[in-house]
C-alpha positions in Angstrom: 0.0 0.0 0.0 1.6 3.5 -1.0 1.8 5.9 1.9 -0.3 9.2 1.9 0.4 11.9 4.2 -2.4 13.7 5.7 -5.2 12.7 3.3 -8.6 13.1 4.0 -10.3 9.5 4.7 -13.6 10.6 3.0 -16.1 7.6 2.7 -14.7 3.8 3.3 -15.1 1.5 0.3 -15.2 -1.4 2.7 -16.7 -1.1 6.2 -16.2 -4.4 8.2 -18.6 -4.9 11.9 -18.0 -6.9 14.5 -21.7 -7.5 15.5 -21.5 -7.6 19.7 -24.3 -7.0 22.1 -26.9 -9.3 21.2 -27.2 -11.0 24.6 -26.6 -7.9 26.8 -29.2 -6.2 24.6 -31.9 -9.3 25.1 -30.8 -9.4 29.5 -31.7 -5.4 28.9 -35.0 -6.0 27.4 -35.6 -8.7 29.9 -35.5 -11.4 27.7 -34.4 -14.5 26.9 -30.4 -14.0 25.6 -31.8 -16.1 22.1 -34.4 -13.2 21.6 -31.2 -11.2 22.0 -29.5 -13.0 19.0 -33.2 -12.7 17.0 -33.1 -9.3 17.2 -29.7 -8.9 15.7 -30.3 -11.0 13.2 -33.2 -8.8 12.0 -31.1 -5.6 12.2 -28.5 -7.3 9.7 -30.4 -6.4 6.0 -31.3 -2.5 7.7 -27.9 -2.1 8.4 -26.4 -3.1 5.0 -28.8 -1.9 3.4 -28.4 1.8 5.2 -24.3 1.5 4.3 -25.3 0.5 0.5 -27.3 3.6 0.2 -25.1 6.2 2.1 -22.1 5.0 -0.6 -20.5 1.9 0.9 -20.5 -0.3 -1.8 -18.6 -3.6 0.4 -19.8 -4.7 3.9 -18.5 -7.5 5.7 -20.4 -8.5 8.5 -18.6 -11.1 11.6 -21.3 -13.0 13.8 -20.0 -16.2 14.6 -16.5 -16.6 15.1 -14.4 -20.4 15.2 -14.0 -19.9 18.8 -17.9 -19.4 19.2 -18.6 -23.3 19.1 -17.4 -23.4 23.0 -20.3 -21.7 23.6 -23.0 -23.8 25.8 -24.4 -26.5 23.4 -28.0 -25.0 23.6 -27.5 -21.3 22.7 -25.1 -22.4 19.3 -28.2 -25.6 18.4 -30.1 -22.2 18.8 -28.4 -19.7 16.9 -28.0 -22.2 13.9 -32.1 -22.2 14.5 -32.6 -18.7 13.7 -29.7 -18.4 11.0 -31.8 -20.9 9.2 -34.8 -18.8 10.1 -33.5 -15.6 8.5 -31.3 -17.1 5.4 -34.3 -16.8 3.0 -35.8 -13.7 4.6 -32.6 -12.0 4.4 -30.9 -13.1 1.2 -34.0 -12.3 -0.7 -34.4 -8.7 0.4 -30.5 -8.3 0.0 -31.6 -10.3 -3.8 -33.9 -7.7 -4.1 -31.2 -4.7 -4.1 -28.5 -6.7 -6.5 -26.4 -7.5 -4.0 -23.3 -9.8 -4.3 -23.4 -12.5 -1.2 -20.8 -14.0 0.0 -19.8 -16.2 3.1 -16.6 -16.1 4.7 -15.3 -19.2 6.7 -15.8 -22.7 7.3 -18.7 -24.5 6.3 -17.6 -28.3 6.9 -18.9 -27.7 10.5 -22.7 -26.6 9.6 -25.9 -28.5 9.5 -26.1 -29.9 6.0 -29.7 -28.0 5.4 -27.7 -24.5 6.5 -24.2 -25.3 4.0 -26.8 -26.1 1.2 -28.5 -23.0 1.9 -25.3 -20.7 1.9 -24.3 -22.6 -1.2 -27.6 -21.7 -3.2 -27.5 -18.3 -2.0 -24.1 -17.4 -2.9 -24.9 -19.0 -6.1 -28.3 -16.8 -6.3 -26.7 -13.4 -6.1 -23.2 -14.0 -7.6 -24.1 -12.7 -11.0 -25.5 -9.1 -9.0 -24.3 -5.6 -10.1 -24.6 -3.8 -7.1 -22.8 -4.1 -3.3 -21.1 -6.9 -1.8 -22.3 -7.9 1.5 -19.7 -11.0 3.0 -20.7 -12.9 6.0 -18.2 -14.3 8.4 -19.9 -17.3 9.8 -17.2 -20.0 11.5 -14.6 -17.2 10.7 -11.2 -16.7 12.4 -8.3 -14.7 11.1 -5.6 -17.0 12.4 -7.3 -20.2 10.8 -7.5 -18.2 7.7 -4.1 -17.0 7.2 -3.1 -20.7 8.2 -5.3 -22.5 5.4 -3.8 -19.8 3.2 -0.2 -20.5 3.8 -0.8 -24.3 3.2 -2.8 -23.4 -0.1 -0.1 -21.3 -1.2 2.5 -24.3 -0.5 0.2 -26.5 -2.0 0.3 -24.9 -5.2 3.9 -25.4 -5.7 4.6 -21.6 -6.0 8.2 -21.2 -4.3 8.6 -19.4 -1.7 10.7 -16.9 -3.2 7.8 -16.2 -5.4 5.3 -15.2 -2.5 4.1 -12.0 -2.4 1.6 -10.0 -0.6 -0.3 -9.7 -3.8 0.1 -13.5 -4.9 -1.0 -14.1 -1.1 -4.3 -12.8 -1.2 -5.6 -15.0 -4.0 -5.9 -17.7 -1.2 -7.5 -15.5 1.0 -11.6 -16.0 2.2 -11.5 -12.6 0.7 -9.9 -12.7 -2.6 -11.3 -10.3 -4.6 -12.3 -7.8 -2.2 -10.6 -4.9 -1.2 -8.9 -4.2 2.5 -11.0 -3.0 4.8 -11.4 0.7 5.8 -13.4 1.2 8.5 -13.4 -1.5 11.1 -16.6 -1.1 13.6 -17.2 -2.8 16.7 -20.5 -2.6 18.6 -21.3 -3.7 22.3 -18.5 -1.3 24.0 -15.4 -4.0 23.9 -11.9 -2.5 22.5 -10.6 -5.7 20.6 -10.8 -7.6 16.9 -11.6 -10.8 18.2 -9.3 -12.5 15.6 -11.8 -10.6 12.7 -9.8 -10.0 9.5 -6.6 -9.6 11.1 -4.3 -9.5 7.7 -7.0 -7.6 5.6 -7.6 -4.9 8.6 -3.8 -3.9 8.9 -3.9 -0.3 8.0 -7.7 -0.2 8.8 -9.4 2.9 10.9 -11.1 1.5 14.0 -14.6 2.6 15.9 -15.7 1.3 18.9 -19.2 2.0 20.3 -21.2 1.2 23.2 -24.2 0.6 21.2 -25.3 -3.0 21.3 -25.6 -4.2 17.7 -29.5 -4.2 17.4 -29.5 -1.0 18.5 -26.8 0.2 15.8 -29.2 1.6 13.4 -28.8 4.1 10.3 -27.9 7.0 13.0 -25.5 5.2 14.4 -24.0 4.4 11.0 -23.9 7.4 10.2 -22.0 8.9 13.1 -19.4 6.1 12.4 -18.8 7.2 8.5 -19.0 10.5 10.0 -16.1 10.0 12.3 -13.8 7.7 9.7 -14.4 11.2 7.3 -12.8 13.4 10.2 -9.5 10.5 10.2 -6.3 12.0 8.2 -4.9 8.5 6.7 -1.6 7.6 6.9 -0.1 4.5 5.6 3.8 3.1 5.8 5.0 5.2 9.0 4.3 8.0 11.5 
């Protein structure tokens, strides 16, 4: 990436959310945590499609991360429940507004039902002209960069021959650009092993809004705040 000096960050071409706060949202409410990850799942196609229409033309949204399956057996048999629940719902309406879908992840570890589902949809929407909205579902940076080393080896490129560019065709994310604007909802300061190599010169927002709360205003305030940012890549 060449370095800039002092230039305006302007609006993000990819905006990346760690979607946190679902449970603490539902204990709020005085429900049931699941109601918690219901509601969030219902506030994912409003807040793509808010980021589409103020100028974002890639969103990449992280709900379920590799470490996530340690989670009590119950609440992840329940989550895959209502991911089921809202594939059709959701893909269609993203359909709707030719948008690109993709998943980023594992899928070797999903209910056959949910992998065929994912598989159709991707296959549904590839052919779209507008956005791209990615989904990280069974996602961790680490595992990624691993499974992208052994590709690379693999391939029988020599090692000599690796480059950052040559790298990033093994990626989850080949094709996309680096991410921007990194937000994370629910109030904690960390990337949770989210994009780590593709979020390296990323700006990063933290907010204590719980994710089904984080609605077009709050959206807004984020792009707002990533416009104020003076980039600087390759050194102080």
């Amino acid at each position: 990436m060449s370095e800039t000096q002092g230039a305006s960050a302007a609006l993000p071409q990819h905006v990346a959310i760690i979607m946190d706060g679902n449970g603490r949202w539902a204990v709020g409410q005085g429900l049931p945590r699941m109601e918690g990850h219901r509601a969030g799942l219902k506030n994912v196609s409003k807040a793509v499609r808010a980021l589409v229409e103020l100028g974002v033309p890639y969103v990449t949204l992280f709900s379920f991360s590799t470490e996530n399956w340690k989670r009590p057996e119950d609440e992840i048999a329940g989550l895959l429940r209502l991911l089921a629940e809202a594939l059709d719902d959701t893909a269609k309406e993203l359909h709707r507004q030719d948008i690109v879908i993709r998943h980023l992840g594992r899928l070797d570890r999903l209910p056959i039902s949910l992998r065929l589902g994912i598989g159709r949809i991707v296959e549904q929407t590839k052919g779209n002209k507008g956005a791209v909205a990615s989904f990280a579902f069974d996602y961790g940076g680490r595992t990624e960069i691993i499974e992208a080393t052994r590709k690379a080896v693999e391939s029988g490129i020599r090692p000599g021959k690796i480059d950052e560019t040559i790298f990033e065709g093994f990626l989850n994310t080949t094709g996309l650009p680096d991410v921007d604007l990194l937000v994370r909802t629910g109030g904690e300061k960390r990337l949770s092993n989210f994009l780590l190599w593709q979020s390296a010169y990323a700006e990063l927002y933290f907010t204590d809004t719980l994710w089904p709360d984080f609605g077009r205003a709050e959206i807004e305030k984020a792009l707002a705040d990533y416009a104020r940012r003076q980039r600087r890549f390759g050194g102080l």
